[in-house]
C-alpha positions as CSV (number, residue, x, y, z in Angstrom):
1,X,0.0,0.0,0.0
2,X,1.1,3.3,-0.6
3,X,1.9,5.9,2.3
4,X,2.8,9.0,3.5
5,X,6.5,9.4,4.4
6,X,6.5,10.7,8.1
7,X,8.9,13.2,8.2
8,X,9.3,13.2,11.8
9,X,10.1,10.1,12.7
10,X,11.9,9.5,9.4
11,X,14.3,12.8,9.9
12,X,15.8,11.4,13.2
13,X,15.9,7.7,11.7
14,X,19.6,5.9,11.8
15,X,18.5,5.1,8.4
16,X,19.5,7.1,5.5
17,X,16.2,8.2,3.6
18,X,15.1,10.2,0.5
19,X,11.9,11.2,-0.9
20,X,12.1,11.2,-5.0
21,X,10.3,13.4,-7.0
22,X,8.7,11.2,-10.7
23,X,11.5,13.0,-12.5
24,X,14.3,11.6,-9.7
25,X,15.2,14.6,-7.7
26,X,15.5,13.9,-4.4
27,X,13.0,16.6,-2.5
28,X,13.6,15.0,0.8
29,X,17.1,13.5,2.8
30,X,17.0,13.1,6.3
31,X,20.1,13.6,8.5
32,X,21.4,10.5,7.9
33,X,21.0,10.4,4.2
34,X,22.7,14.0,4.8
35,X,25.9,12.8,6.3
36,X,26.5,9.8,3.3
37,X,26.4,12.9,1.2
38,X,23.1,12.6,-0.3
39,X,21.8,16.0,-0.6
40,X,18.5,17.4,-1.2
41,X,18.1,18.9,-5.4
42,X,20.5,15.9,-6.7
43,X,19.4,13.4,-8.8
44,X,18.9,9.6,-8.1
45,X,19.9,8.4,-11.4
46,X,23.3,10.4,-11.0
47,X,23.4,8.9,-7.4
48,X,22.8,5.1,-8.8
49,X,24.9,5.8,-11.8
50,X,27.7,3.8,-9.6
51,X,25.4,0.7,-9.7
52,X,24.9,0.4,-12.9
53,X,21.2,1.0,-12.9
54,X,19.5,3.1,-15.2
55,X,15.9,4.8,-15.5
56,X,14.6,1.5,-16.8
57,X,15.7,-1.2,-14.8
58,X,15.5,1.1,-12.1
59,X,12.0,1.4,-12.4
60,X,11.7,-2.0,-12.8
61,X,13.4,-3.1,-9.8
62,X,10.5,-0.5,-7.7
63,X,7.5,-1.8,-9.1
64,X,8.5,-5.5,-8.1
65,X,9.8,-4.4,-4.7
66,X,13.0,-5.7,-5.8
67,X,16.0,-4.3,-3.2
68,X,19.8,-3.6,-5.0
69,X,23.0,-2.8,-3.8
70,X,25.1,0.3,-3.8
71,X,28.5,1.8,-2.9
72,X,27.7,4.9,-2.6
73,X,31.6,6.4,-3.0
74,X,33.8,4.5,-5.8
75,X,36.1,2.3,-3.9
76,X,34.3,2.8,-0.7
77,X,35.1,-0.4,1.5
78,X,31.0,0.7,3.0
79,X,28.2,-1.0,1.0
80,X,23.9,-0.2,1.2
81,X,21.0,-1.9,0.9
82,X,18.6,-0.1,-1.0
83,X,15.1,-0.4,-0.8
84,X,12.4,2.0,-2.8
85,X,8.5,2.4,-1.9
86,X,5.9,4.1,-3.5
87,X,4.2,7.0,-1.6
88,X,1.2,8.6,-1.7
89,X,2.7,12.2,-1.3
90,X,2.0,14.3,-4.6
91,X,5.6,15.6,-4.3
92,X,7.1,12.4,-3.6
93,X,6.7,9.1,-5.8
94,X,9.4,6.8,-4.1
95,X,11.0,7.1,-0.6
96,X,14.8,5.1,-0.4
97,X,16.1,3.9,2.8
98,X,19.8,3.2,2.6
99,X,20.9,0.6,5.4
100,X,24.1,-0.2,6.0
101,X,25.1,-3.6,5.2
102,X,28.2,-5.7,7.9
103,X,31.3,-6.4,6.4
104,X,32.4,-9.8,6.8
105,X,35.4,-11.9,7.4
106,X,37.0,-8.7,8.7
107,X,36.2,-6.8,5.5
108,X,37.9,-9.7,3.3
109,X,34.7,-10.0,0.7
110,X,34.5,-5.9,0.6
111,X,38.4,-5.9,0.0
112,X,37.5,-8.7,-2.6
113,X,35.4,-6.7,-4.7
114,X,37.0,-3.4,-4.4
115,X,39.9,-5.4,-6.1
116,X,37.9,-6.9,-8.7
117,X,36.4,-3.6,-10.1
118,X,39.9,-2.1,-9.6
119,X,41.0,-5.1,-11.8
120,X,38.4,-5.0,-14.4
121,X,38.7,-0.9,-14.8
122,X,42.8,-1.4,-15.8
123,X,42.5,-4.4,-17.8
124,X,44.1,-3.5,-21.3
125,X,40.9,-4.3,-23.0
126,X,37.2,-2.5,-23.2
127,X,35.1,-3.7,-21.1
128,X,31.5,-2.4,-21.3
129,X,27.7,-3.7,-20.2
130,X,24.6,-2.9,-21.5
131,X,21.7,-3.8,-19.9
132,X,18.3,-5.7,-21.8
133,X,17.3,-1.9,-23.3
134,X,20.5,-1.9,-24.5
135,X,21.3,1.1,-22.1
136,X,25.0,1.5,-21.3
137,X,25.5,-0.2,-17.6
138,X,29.0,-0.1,-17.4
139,X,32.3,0.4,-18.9
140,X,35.3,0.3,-17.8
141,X,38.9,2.8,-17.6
142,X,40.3,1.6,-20.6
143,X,36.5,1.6,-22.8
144,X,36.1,5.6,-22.0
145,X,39.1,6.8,-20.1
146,X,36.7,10.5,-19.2
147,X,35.6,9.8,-15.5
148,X,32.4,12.3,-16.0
149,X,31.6,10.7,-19.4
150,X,31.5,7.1,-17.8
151,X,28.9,8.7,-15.0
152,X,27.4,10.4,-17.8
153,X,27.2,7.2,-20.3
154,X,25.1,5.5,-17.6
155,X,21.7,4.9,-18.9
156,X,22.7,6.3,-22.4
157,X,22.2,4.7,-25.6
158,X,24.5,3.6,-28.3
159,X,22.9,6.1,-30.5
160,X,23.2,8.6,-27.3
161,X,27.3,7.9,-27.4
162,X,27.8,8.2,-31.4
163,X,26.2,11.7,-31.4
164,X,28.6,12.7,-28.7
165,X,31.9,11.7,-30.0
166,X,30.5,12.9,-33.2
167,X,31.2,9.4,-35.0
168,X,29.2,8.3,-38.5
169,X,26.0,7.2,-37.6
170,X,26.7,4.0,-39.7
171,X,28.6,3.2,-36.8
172,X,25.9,3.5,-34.4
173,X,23.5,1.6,-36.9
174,X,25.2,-1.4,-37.4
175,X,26.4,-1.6,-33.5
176,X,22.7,-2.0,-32.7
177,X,22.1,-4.4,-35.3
178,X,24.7,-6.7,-33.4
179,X,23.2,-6.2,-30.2
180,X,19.8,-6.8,-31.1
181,X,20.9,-10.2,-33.3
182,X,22.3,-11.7,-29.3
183,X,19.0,-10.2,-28.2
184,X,17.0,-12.2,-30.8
185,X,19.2,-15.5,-30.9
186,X,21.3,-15.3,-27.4
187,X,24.0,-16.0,-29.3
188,X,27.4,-13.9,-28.7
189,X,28.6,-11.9,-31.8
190,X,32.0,-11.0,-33.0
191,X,32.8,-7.7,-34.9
192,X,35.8,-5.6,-36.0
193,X,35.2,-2.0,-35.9
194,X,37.8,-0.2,-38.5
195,X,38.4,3.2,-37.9
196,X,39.9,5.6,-40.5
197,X,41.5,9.3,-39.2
198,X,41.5,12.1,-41.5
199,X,45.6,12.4,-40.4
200,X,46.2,9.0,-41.8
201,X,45.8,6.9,-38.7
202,X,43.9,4.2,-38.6
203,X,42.6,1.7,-35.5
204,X,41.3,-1.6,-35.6
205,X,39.5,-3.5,-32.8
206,X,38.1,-6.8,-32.1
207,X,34.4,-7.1,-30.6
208,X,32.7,-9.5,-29.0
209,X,29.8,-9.2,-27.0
210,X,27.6,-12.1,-25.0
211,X,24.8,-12.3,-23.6
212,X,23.8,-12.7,-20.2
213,X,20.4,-15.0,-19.6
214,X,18.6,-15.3,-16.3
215,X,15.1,-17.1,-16.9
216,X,15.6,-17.6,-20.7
217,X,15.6,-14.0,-21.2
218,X,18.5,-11.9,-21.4
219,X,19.1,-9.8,-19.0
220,X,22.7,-7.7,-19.8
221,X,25.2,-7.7,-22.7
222,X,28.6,-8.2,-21.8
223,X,31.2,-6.9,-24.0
224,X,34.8,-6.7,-24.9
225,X,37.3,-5.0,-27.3
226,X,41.1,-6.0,-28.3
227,X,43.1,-3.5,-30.2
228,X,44.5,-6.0,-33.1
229,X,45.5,-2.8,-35.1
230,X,49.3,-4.4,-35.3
231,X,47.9,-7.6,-36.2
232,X,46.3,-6.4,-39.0
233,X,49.4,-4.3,-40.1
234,X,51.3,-7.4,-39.8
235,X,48.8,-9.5,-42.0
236,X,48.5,-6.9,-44.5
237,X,52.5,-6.2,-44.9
238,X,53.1,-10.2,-45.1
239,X,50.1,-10.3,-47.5
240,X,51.7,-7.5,-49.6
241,X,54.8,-8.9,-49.0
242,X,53.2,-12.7,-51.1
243,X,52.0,-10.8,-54.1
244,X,54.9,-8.7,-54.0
245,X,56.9,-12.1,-54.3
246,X,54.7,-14.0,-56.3
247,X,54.6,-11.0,-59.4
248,X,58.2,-10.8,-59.2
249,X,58.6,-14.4,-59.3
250,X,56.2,-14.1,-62.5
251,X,58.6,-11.2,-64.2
252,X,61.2,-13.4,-63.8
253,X,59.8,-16.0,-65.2
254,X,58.8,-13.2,-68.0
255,X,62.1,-12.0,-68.1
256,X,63.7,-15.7,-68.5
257,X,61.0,-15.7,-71.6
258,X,62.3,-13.0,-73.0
259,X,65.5,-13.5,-73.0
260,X,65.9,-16.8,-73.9
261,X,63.3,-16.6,-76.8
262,X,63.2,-12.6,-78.3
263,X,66.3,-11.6,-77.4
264,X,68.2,-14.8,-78.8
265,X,66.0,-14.8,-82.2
266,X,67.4,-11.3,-82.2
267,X,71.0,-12.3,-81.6
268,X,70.8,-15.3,-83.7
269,X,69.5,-13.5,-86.8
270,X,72.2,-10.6,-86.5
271,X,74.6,-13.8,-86.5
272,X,73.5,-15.2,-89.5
273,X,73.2,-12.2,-91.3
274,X,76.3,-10.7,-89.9
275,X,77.8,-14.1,-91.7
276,X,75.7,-13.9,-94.9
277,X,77.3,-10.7,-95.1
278,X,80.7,-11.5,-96.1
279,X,79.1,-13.2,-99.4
280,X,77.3,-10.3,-100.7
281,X,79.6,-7.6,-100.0
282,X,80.4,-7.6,-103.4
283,X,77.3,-7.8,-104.8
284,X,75.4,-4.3,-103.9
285,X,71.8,-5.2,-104.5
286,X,72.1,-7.9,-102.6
287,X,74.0,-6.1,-99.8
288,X,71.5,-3.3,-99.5
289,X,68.6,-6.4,-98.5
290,X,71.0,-7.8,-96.0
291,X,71.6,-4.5,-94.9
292,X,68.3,-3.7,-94.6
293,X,67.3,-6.7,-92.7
294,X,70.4,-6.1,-90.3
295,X,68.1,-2.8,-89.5
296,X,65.0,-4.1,-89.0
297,X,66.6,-6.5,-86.6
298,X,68.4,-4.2,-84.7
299,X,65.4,-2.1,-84.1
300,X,63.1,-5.0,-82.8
301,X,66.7,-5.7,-80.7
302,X,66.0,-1.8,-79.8
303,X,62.5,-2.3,-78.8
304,X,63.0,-5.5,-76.7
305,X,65.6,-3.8,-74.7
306,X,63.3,-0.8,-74.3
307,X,60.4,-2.9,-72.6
308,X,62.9,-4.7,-70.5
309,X,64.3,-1.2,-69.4
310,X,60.7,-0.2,-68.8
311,X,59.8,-2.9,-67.2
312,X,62.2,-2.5,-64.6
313,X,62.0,1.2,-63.9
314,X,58.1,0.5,-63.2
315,X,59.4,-2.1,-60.6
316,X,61.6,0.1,-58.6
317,X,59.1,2.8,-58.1
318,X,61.6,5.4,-57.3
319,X,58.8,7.9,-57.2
320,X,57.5,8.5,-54.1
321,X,52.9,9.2,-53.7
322,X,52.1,12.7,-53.9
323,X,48.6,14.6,-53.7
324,X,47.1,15.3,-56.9
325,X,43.6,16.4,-58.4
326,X,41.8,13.7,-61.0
327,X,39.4,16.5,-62.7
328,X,43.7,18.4,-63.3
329,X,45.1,14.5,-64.0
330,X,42.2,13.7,-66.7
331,X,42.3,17.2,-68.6
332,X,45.8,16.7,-68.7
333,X,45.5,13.1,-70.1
334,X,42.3,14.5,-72.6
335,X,44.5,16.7,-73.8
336,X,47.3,14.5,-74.8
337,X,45.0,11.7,-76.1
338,X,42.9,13.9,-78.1
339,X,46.5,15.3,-79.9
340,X,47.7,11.9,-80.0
341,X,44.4,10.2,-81.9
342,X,43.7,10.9,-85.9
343,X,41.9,13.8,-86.8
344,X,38.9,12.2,-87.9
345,X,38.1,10.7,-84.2
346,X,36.1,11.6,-81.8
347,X,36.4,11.0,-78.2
348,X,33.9,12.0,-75.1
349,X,35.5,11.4,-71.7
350,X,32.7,11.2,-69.0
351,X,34.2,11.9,-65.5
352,X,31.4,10.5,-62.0
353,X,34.4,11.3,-59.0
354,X,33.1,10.5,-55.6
355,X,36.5,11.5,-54.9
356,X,38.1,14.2,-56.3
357,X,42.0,13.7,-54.6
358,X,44.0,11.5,-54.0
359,X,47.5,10.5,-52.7
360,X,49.5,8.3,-55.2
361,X,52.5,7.6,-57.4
362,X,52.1,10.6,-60.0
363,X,53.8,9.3,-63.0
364,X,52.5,5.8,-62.7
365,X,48.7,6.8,-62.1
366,X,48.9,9.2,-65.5
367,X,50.7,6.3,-67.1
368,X,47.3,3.8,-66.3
369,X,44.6,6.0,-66.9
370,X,46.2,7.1,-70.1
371,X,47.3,3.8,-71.6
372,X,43.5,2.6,-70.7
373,X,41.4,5.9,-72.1
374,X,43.5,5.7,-75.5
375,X,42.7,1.9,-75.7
376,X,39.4,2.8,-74.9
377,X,39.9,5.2,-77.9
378,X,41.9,3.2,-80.6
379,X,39.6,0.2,-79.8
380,X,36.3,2.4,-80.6
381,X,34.0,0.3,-83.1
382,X,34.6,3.0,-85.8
383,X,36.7,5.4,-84.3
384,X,35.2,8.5,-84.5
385,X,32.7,8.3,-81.8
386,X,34.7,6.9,-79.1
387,X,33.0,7.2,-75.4
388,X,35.2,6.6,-72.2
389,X,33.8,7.1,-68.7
390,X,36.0,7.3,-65.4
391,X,35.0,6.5,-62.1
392,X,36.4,6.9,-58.5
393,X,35.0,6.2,-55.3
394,X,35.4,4.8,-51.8
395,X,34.6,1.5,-51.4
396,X,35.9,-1.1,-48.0
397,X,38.9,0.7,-47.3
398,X,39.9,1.0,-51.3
399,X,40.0,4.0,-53.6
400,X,38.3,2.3,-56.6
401,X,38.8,3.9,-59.8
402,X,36.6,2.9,-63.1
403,X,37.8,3.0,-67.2
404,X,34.4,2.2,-69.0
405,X,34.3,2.5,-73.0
406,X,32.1,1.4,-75.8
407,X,34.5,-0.2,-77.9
408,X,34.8,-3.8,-79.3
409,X,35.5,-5.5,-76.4
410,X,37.7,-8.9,-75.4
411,X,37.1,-12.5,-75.5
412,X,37.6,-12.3,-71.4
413,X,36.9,-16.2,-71.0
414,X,38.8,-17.1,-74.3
415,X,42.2,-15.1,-73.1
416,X,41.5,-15.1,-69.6
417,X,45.1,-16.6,-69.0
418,X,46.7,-14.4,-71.3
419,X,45.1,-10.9,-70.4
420,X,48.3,-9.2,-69.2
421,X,50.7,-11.2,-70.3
422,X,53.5,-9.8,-72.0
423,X,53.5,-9.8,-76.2
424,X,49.9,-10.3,-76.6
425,X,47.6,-8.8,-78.9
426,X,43.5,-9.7,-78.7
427,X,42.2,-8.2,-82.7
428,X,43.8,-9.1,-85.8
429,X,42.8,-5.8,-87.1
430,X,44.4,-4.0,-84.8
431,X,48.1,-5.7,-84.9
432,X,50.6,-2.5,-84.8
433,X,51.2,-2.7,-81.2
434,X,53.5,-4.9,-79.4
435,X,51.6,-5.9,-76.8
436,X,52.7,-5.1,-73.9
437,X,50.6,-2.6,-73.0
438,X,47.9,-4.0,-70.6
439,X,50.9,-5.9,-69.3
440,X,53.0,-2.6,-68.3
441,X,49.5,-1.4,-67.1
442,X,49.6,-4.5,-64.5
443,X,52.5,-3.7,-63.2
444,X,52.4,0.4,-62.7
445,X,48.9,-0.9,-61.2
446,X,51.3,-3.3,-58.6
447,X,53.9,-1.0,-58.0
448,X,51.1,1.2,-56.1
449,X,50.2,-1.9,-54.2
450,X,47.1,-1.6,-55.9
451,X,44.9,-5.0,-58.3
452,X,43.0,-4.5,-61.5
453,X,40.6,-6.2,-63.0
454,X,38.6,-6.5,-66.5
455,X,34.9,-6.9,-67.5
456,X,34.3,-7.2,-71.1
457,X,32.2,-8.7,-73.9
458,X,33.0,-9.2,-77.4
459,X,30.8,-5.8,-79.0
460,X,29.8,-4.2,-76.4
461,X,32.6,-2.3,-74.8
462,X,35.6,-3.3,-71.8
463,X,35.4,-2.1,-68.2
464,X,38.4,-2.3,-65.9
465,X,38.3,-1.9,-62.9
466,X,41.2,-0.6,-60.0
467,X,41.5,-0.9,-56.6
468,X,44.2,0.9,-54.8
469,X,44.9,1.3,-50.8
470,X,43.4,3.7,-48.8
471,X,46.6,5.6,-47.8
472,X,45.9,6.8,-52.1
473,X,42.8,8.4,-50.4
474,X,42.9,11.8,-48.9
475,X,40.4,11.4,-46.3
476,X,38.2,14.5,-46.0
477,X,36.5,13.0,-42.9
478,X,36.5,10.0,-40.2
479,X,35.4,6.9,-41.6
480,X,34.2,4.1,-39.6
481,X,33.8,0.8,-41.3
482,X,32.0,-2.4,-38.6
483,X,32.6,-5.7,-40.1
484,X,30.6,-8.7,-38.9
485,X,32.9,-11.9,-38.8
């Protein structure tokens, strides 16, 4: 039954006691409830924030007449029973008493637990509770390190926290999608949260979060977070470090090509006409063929050593990444395609960025877009209405940039094996190059640590597709990318 709370007797009571206003100030505190500190005009919540109780469960611990502990002091080796009633007093919803609880074994089990939360708050890992509204109920030193934003957090939501730290609200959308799946299934869930600075740095950290049942329902979700940002960095330099082995392994095998095959045909037809030559050096018509076949060897000598020499260069990637615009890049690229292309041609070159900056090997970059627009270009189905688009976004930590055109397209499934290899040309009617152009293309595309890819169909046009780190992306704002795993 409800009743009045008699402030005589209870203002001389050993017992600490409060009278809470429906909105949780506390309107009455006897002298008791004085000297732990409880004053009248605080709030209750604030007061309980230590508990890890907030409005809801608080609530629901009052209507069922449920009693909760408290310290009322952090560290405090004192511990109280509390105990709320409804009242009938229009000014006063609930009335507390606070009653001190023993401490036994000598104060052992008080000791205990003041060592436990000391341990838990400066354990090198997050540490954080919600409760079944998914209301923060506690979080460790290490989780938020601010003393007054841990008081404050108490009873906040996830959506509550994002808006204050000012974080994507992706991140607070897909946080709560984890916490309501272990709601759903009582099942823990593991996450990595990926964070991306606008200085560069970046921050990775394991989640995982279970739930805590009592009755079949659950009652709290219990949480933890590992920083595995060297991990990663270790994964991805040993993964760069594979490809980085395994295309070298492939120029060499390239290189061994080369050699043995182009540049001996080269050396062995200079020897034999080199010998050849001492029989018609007296006879000048047939001297001037010789000769002339000595030449035309000599240059495809040349041009073998030139791609060998390029080929290298690209490898060392002396250059080192530098900030540059695209919309500056492409009109410098337009420009030289358009002088470069016969007169009769045509070519429109479409720009979509997402991104308009980026942070990359100069030189190399040009060199990609270029070689793939004036494909896109000399590949038109009648050259003289040639169309080229060129994409860039953001996508999973990757600068992702486009090269769509409407030309005649490749046999993808036909030459998949042979796509960028070296010395290999996909028309017969287009057989003045020396194919070694989507090859070189590969590799400027490598030497930025970056992949490529191709999408095309015989008639209707070729799409390839780059993917280059994030450090190539100047980051205009924080990012925040939570992976389910």
């Amino acid at each position: 039954m409800p009743h009045k709370l008699p402030s005589s007797v209870a203002q001389n009571s050993p017992v600490a006691l409060l009278g809470v206003s429906d909105n949780w100030d506390i309107q009455f505190a006897n002298q008791a409830a004085l000297d732990l500190g409880l004053e009248q005009g605080a709030n209750m919540l604030d007061i309980l924030s230590t508990a890890f109780y907030s409005h809801g469960n608080l609530k629901e611990l009052l209507v069922n007449q449920e009693a909760f502990y408290i310290e009322l002091v952090e560290n405090s080796e004192k511990k109280y029973l509390v105990h709320g009633t409804k009242t009938d007093d229009p000014n006063v919803e609930w009335s507390f008493s606070f009653t001190e609880l023993p401490s036994t074994n000598n104060g052992d089990q008080i000791q205990y637990n003041a060592f436990v939360k000391s341990a838990v708050d400066k354990l090198p890992i997050d540490v954080v509770i919600y409760d079944k509204n998914l209301h923060f109920a506690y979080m460790n030193e290490v989780a938020v390190k601010d003393a007054t934003l841990r008081k404050w957090l108490i009873g906040k939501s996830i959506e509550d926290y994002v808006a204050y730290r000012g974080l994507p609200n992706e991140h607070g959308v897909s946080r709560r999608s984890f916490f309501t799946s272990i709601m759903e299934d009582k099942e823990p869930v593991n996450w990595i949260d990926e964070y991306y600075f606008k200085d560069g740095g970046e921050k990775f950290m394991l989640r995982n979060y279970y739930p805590y049942i009592v009755g079949g329902e659950v009652q709290f979700l219990f949480g933890c977070g590992v920083d595995i940002s060297k991990q990663i960095e270790i994964e991805k330099q040993s993964k760069l470090l594979i490809e980085d082995l395994t295309v070298r392994n492939k120029l060499l095998s390239q290189f061994s090509h080369i050699i043995s095959h182009n540049l001996r045909s080269h050396s062995a037809n200079l020897m034999g006409l080199s010998q050849f030559f001492d029989y018609v050096r007296n006879d000048p018509s047939k001297l001037d063929d010789v000769l002339s076949k000595m030449s035309s060897v000599t240059i495809d000598l040349d041009a073998t050593l030139r791609d060998l020499n390029t080929i290298v260069n690209i490898e060392k990637g002396d250059e080192a990444p530098s900030k540059m615009d695209l919309d500056v890049l492409l009109d410098e690229i337009y420009s030289e395609v358009n002088d470069e292309i016969p007169k009769a041609a045509s070519v429109k070159l479409d720009r979509e960025l997402t991104i308009q900056r980026v942070q990359a090997n100069r030189a190399n970059l040009k060199s990609v877009l270029k070689s793939l627009i004036a494909n896109g270009v000399k590949f038109s189905k009648d050259n003289k209405n040639a169309k080229v688009i060129v994409r860039c976004h953001y996508q999973d930590s990757k600068v992702v940039l486009t090269v769509e055109d409407n030309g005649i397209g490749i046999d993808t499934v036909k030459n998949k094996k042979r796509l960028f290899e070296l010395y290999q040309r996909f028309s017969p009617l287009y057989a003045d190059g020396r194919g070694i152009g989507l090859f070189l293309v590969k590799s400027q595309v490598h030497s930025m640590k970056g992949s490529i890819d191709i999408k095309s169909k015989v008639g209707t046009g070729t799409t390839f597709t780059i993917k280059l780190p994030q450090e190539t992306y100047i980051r205009e704002e924080n990012v925040t990318v939570s992976t389910r795993i």
